[in-house]
C-alpha positions as CSV (number, residue, x, y, z in Angstrom):
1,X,-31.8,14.8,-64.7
2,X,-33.5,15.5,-68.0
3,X,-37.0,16.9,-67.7
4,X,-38.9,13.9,-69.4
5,X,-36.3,11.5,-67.4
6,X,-38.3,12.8,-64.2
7,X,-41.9,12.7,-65.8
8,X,-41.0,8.9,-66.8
9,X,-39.9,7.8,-63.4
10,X,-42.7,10.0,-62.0
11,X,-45.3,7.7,-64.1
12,X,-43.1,4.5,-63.3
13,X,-43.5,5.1,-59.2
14,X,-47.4,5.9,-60.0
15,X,-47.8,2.5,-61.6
16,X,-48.8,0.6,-58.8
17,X,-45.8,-2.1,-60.3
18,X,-43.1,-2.9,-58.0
19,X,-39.1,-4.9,-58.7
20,X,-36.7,-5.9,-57.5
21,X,-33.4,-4.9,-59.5
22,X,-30.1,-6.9,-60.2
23,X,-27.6,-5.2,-61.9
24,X,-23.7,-5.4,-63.2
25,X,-21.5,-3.3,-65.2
26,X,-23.0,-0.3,-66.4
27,X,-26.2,1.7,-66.0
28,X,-25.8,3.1,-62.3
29,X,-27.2,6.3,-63.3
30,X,-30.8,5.1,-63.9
31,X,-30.7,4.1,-60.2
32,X,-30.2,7.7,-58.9
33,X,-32.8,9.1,-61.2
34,X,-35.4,6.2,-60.0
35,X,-34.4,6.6,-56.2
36,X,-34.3,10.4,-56.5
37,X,-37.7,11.1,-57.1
38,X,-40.6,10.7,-54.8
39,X,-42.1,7.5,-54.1
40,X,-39.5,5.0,-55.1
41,X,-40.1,3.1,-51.7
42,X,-43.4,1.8,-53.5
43,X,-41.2,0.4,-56.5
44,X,-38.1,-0.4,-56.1
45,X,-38.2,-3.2,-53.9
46,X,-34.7,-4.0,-53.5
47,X,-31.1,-3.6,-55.9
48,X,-28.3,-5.4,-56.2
49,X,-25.0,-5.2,-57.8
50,X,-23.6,-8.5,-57.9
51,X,-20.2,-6.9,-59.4
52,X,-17.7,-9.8,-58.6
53,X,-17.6,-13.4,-60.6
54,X,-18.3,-14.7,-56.6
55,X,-21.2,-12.3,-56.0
56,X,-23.0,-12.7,-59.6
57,X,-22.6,-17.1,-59.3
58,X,-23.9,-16.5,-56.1
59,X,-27.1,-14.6,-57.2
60,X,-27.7,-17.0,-60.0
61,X,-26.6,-20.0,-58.4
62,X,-24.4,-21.0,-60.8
63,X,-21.5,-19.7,-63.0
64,X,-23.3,-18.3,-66.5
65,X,-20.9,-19.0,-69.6
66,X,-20.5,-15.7,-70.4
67,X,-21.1,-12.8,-67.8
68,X,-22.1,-10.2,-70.4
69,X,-25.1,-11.9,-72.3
70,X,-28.7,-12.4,-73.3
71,X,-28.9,-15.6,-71.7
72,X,-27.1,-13.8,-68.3
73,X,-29.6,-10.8,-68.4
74,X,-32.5,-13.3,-68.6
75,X,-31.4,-15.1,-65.8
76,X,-30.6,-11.8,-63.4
77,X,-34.1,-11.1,-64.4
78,X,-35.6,-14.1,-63.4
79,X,-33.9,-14.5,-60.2
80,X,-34.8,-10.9,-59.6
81,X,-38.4,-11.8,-60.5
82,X,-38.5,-14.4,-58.2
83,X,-37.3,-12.2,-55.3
84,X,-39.9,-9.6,-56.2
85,X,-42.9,-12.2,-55.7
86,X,-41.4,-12.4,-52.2
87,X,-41.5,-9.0,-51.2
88,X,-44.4,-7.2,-53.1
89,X,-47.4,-5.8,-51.9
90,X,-50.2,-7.7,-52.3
91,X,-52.2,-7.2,-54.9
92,X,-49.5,-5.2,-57.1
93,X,-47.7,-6.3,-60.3
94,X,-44.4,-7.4,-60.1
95,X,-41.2,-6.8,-62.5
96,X,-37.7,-8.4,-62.4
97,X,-34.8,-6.5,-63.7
98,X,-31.6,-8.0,-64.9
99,X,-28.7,-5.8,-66.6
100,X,-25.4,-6.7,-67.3
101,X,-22.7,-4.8,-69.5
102,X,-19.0,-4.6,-70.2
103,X,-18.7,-0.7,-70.8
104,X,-15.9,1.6,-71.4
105,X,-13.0,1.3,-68.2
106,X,-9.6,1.9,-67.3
107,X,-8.0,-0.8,-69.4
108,X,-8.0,-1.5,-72.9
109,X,-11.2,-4.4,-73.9
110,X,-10.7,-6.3,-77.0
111,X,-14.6,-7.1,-77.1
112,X,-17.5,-5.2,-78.4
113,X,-18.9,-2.6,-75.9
114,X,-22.2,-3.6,-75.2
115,X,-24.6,-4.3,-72.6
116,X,-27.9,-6.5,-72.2
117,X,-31.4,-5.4,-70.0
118,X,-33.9,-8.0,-69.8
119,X,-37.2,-7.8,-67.8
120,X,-39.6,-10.8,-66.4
121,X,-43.2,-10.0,-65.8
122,X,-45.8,-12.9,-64.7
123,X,-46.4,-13.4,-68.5
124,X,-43.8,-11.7,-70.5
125,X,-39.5,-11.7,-70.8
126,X,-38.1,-8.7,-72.8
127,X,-34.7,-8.4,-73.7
128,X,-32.6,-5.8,-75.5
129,X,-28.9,-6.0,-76.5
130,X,-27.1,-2.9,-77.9
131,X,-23.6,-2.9,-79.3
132,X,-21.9,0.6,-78.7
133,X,-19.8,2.0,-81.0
134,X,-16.1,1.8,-79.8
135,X,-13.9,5.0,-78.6
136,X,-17.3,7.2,-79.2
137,X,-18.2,8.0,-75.5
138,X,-16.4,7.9,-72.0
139,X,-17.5,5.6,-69.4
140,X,-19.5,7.7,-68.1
141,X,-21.3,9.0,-71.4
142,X,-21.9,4.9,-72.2
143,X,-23.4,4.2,-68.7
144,X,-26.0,7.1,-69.2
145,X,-26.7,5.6,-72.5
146,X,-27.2,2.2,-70.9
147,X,-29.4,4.4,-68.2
148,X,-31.8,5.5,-70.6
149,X,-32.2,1.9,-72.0
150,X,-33.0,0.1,-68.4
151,X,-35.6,3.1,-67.4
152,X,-37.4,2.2,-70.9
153,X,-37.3,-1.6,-69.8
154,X,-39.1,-0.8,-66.4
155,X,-41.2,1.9,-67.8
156,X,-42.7,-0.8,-70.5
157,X,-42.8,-3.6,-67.8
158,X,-44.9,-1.0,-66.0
159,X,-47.3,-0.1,-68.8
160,X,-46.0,3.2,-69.0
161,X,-45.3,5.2,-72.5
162,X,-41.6,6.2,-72.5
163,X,-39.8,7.7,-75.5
164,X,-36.5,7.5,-74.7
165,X,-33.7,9.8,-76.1
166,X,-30.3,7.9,-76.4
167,X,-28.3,9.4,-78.6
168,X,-27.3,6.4,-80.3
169,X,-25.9,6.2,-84.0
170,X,-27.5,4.1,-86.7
171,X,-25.4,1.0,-86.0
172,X,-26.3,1.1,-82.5
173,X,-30.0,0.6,-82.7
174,X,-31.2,-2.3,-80.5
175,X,-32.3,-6.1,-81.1
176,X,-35.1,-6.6,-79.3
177,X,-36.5,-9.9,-78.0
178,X,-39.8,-11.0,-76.7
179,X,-41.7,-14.0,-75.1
180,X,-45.1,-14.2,-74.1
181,X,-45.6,-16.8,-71.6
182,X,-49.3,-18.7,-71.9
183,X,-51.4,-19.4,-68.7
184,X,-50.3,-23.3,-69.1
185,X,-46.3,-22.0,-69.5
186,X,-46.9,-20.0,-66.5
187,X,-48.4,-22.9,-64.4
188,X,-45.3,-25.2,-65.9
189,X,-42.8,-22.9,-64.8
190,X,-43.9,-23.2,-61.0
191,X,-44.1,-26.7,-61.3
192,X,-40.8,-27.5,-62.6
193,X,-39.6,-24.6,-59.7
194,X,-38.6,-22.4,-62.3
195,X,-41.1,-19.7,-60.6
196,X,-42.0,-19.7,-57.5
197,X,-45.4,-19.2,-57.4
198,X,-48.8,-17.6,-59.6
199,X,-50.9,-15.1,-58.4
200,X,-54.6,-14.8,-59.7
201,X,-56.3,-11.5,-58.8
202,X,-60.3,-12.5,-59.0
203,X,-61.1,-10.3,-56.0
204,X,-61.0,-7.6,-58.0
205,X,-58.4,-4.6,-57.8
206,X,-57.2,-3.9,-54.3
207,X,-58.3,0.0,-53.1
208,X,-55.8,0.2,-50.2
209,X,-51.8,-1.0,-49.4
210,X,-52.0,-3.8,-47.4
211,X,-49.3,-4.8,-45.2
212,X,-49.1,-8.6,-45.4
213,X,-51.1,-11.4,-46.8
214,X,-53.7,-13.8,-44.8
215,X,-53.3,-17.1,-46.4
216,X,-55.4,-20.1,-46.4
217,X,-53.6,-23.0,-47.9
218,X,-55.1,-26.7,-48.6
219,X,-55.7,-28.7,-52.0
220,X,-59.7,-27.4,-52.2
221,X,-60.3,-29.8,-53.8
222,X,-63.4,-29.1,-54.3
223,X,-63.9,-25.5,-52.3
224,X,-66.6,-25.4,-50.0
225,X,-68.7,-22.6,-48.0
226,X,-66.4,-23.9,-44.7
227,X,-63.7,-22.5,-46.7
228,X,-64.9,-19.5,-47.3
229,X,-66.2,-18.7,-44.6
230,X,-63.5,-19.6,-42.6
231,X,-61.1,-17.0,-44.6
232,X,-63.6,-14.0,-44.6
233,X,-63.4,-14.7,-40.7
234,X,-59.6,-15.2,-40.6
235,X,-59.2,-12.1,-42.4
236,X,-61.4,-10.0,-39.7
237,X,-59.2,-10.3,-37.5
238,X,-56.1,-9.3,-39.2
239,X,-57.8,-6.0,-41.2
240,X,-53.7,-4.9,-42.6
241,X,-54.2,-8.5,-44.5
242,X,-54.8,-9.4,-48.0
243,X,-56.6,-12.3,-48.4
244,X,-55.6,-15.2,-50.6
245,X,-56.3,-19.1,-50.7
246,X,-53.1,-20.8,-51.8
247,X,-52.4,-24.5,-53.5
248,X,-48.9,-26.3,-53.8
249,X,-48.9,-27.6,-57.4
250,X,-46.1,-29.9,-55.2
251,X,-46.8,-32.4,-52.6
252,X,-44.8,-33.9,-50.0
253,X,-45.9,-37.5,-50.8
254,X,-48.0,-37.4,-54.2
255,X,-46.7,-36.6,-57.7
256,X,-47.2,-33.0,-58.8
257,X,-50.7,-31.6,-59.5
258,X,-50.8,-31.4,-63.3
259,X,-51.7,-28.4,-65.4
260,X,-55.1,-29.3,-65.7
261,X,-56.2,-30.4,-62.5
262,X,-54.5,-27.1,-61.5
263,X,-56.9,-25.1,-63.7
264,X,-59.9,-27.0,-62.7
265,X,-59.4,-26.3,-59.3
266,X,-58.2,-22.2,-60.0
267,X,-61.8,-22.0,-61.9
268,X,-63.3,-22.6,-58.7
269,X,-62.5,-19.7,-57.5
270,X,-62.6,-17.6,-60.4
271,X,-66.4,-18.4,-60.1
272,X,-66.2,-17.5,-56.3
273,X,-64.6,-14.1,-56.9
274,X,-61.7,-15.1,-54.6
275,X,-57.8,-14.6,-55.0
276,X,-55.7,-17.8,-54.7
277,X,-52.0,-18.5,-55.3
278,X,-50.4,-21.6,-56.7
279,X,-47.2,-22.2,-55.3
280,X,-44.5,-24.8,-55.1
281,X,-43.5,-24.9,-51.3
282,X,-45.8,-28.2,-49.6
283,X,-43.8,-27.6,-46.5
284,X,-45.3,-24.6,-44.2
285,X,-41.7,-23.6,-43.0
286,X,-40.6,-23.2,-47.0
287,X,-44.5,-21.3,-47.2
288,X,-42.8,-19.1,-44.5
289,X,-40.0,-18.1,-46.7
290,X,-41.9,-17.4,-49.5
291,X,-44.6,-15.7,-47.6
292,X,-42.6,-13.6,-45.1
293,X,-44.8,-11.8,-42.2
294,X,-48.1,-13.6,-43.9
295,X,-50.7,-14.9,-41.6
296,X,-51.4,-18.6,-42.2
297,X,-55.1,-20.2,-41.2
298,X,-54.8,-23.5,-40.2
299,X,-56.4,-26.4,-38.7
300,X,-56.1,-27.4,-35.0
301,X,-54.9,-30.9,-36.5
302,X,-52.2,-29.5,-38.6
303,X,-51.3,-27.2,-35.7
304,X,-50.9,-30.4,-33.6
305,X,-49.0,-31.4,-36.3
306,X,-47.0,-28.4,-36.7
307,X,-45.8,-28.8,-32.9
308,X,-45.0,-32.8,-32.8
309,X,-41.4,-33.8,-33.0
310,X,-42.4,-36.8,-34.9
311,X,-42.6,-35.1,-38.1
312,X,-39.3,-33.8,-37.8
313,X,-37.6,-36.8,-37.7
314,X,-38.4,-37.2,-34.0
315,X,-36.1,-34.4,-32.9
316,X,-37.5,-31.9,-30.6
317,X,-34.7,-29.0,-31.0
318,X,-35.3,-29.4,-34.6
319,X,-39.0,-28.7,-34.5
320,X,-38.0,-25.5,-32.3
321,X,-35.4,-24.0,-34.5
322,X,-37.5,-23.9,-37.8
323,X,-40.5,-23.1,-36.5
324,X,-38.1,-20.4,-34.4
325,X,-37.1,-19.4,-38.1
326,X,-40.6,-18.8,-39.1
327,X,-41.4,-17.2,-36.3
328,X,-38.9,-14.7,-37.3
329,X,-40.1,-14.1,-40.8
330,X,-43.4,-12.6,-38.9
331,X,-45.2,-15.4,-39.6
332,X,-48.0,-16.0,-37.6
333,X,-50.8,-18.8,-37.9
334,X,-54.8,-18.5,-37.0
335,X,-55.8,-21.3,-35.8
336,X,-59.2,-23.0,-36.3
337,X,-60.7,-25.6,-34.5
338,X,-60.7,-29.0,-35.9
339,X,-61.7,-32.9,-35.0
340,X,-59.2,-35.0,-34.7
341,X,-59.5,-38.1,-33.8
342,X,-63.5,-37.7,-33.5
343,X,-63.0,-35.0,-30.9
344,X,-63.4,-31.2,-31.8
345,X,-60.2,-29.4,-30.5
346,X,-59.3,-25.9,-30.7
347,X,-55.7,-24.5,-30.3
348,X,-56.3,-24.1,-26.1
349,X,-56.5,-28.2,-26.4
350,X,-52.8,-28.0,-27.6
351,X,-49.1,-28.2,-25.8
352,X,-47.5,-25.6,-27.4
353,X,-44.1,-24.6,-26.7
354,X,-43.7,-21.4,-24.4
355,X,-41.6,-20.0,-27.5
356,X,-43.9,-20.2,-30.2
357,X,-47.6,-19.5,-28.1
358,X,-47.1,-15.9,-29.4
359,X,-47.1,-17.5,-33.4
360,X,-50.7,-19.2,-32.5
361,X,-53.8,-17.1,-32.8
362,X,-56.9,-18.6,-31.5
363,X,-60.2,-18.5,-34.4
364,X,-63.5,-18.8,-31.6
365,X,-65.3,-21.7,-32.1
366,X,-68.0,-18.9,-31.6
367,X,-66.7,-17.4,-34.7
368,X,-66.2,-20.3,-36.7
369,X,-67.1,-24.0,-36.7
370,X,-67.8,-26.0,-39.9
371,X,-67.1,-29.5,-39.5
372,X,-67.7,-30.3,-43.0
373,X,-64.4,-31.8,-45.1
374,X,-63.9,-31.7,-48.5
375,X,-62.4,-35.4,-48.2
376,X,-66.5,-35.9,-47.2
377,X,-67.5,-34.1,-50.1
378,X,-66.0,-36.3,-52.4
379,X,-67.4,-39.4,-51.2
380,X,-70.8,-38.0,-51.0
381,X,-70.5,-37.3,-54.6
382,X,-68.9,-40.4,-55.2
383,X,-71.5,-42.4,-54.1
């Protein structure tokens, strides 16, 4: 490994930016030098080399016109992305990586040699495309040069200043391709399930690693002090926890929330000084999924709900096995306690199943009890 190879993936792992990497046909040897040096647990999330037609229409969920493209390396990217939100760190930036190339190989290829590396950020999709100069290099001289192309991808998707030396002739220089997503493209993007989710970061920056999130979901609509309260108490008891408030911009029985309702609501807690997350997933065993090992605060009601059969269709095995599949994710849920029905119940007033007690914390109703709604809210300010 070149000496200012090593200083660039030194600076990429101190970055504080972590991906998720999905690549095919070429560039292997960026890998090694990013897994080689210390600290690549904090950034590379996870790689994949979906080599076969059946592995890469897998990943992408569909068959891409042409496997060797822009329009293939965007896609990698975004799937990548996508799987990044899923596993990061909370409160770090995240990066998807998508290359694909057709290099130098055994057997004759009557195409250009060339490759593409995109890279999606929460506001930005770069793209380069180089066309390599046929019978110039072996294989494995052509996958280096492809190397040094996908570390400068990551190192600009991680702020970091790279100056790459390729050793590429003057027909070979790059095109280059970028677009800036705006807040509203951002918020459209969840909405129409392209993304799955926005993070926005009003807490401030995060001083430690934390190990999971603790995630208060709910339309807020508006936020109130019960809220609040009720996550800063939430999040005492689970001290490895980020804290985050979360909104589906999707509901089970409503249209979609539209961009601007969606930013009304974000700029209450802008003004609050809170993180909160808009998501796409109304359903808490598809939060699960996108939220592995989170804790989720919740009401006694929706507990009870949570636990009835009736809202899975009246079947009682089916209730089990996905909240069984939750359970597995790590997923655990602090409960709060709640009026229903005119009566204040806490999670002891509950029949849980024996398999799932474990997945139900208790939140005293010495350490919390606001029985203010923000259904009640609304009417008071209504009237």
């Amino acid at each position: 490994m070149e000496s200012w190879v090593h200083t660039v993936v030194e600076a990429i792992h101190s970055s504080r930016s972590q991906g998720v990497i999905y690549l095919a046909g070429g560039a292997s040897q960026a890998l090694g030098w990013l897994l080689s040096v210390p600290g690549a647990s904090g950034t590379v999330l996870e790689v994949v080399v979906p080599y076969s037609r059946a592995s890469m229409v897998q990943l992408l969920g569909k068959m891409p016109l042409q496997f060797t493209s822009k329009q293939a390396a965007e896609d990698m990217a975004l799937a990548a992305y996508n799987r990044a939100l899923k596993l990061s760190g909370p409160g770090l930036q995240v990066m998807g990586v998508g290359f694909t190339g057709s290099l130098a190989s055994s057997r004759l290829k009557h195409g250009h040699h060339r490759f593409y590396v995109s890279t999606w950020t929460h506001n930005c999709l770069r793209t380069s495309h180089v066309t390599l100069s046929k019978g110039l290099r072996s294989r494995e001289e052509e996958d280096k040069v492809s190397s040094y192309f996908l570390l400068k991808a990551i190192a600009d998707s991680c702020r970091v200043s790279a100056t790459i030396q390729p050793d590429i002739q003057e027909p070979e220089i790059p095109e280059e391709s970028v677009k800036q997503f705006d807040e509203d493209q951002e918020l459209q993007q969840v909405i129409n399930g392209q993304v799955c989710m926005k993070v926005y970061h009003f807490a401030g920056p995060v001083q430690k690693n934390f190990n999971r999130k603790v995630i208060l979901p709910g339309s807020f609509n508006p936020l109130h002090d019960g809220h609040l309260s009720l996550l800063e108490v939430a999040s005492s008891m689970c001290d490895d926890g980020l804290p985050f408030f979360e909104i589906s911009a999707i509901n089970a029985d409503k249209p979609p929330l539209s961009i601007a309702e969606i930013k009304r609501r974000v700029e209450q807690f802008r003004k609050a000084g809170k993180n909160v997350i808009i998501s796409n997933q109304p359903y808490f065993y598809k939060k699960a999924e996108l939220f592995p090992g989170s804790a989720f605060i919740i009401g006694a009601d929706t507990a009870a709900r949570l636990v009835n059969p009736k809202y899975y269709g009246g079947d009682y095995n089916r209730m089990l096995d996905i909240l069984l599949e939750c359970k597995n994710t790590g997923t655990t849920f602090l409960v709060g306690g709640r009026k229903i029905e005119g009566v204040f119940k806490t999670l002891e007033d509950l029949d849980i199943p024996e398999e799932l007690r474990d997945m139900f914390i208790s939140i005293p109703e010495g350490k919390f009890r606001m029985d203010i709604s923000s259904t009640e809210i609304r009417k008071s300010q209504e009237l």
